[in-house]
C-alpha positions as CSV (number, residue, x, y, z in Angstrom):
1,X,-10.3,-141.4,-126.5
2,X,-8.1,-141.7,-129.7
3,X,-10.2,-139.9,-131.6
4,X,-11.1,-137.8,-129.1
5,X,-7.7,-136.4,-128.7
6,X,-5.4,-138.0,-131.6
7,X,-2.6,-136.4,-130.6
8,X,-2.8,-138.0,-127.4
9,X,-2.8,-141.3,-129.3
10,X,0.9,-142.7,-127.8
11,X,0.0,-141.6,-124.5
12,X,-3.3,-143.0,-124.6
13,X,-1.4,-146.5,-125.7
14,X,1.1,-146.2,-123.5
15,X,-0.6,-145.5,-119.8
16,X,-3.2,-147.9,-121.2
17,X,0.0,-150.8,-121.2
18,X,0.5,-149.6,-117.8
19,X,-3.1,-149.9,-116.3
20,X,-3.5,-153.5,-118.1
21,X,-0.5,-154.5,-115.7
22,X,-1.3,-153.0,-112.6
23,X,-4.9,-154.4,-112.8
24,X,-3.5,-157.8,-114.1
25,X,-1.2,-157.6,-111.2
26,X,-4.5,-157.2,-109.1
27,X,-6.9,-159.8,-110.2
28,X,-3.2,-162.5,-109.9
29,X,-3.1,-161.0,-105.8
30,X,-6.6,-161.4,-105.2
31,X,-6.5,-164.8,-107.3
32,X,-4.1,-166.1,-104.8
33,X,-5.7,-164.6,-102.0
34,X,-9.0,-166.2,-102.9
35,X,-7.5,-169.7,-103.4
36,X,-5.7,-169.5,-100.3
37,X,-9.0,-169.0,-98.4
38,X,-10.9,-172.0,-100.7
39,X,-14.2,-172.8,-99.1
40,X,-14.3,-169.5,-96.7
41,X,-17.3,-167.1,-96.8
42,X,-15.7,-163.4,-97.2
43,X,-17.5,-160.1,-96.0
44,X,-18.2,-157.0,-98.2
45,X,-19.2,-153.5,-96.7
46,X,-21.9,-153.2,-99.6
47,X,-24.2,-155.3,-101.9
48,X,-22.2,-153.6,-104.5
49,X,-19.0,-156.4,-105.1
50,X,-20.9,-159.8,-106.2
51,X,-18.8,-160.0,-109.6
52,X,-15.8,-160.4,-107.5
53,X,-18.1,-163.1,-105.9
54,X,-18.8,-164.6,-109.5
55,X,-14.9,-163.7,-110.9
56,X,-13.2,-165.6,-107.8
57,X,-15.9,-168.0,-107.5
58,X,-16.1,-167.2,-103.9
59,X,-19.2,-166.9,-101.3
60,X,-19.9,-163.7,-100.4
61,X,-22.1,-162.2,-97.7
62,X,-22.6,-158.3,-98.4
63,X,-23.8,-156.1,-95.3
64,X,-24.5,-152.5,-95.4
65,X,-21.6,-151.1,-93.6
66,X,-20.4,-147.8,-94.2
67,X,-16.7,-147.4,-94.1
68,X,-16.3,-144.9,-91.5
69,X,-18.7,-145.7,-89.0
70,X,-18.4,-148.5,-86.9
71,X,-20.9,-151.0,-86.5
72,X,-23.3,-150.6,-83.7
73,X,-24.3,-153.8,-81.6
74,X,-27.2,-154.6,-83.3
75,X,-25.1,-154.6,-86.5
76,X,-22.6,-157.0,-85.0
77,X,-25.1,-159.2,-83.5
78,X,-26.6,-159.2,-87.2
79,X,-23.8,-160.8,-88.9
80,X,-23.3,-163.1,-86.4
């Protein structure tokens, strides 16, 4: 993006600092989270979220779930 638009360069740098922290802050909330839970099987809406499955080392069961619908009978009998 730097050399993109050089002039941009410090605020590239600078909302790039801020990003690093927030997501930092992230993966330290979910790292906690995660190890609170040790040994639990967690639920994603889509087959689309297996690296947080490999990054937290957690088990993960994905359905196909769309966020605002809600799940029919058949659906909940499913992932029971």
């Amino acid at each position: 993006m730097v050399k993109q638009r050089p002039e941009l360069a410090d605020d590239f740098r600078h909302n790039f600092v801020l990003l690093e922290r927030e997501l930092n802050g992230l993966d330290q909330a979910l790292m906690v989270t995660v190890n609170e839970k040790f040994g639990r099987l967690f639920m994603a809406s889509h087959p689309v979220y297996q690296y947080l499955a490999r990054r937290y080392n957690i088990s993960l069961e994905s359905v196909m779930w769309e966020p605002d619908v809600l799940p029919d009978r058949a659906q909940w009998a499913e992932l029971k």
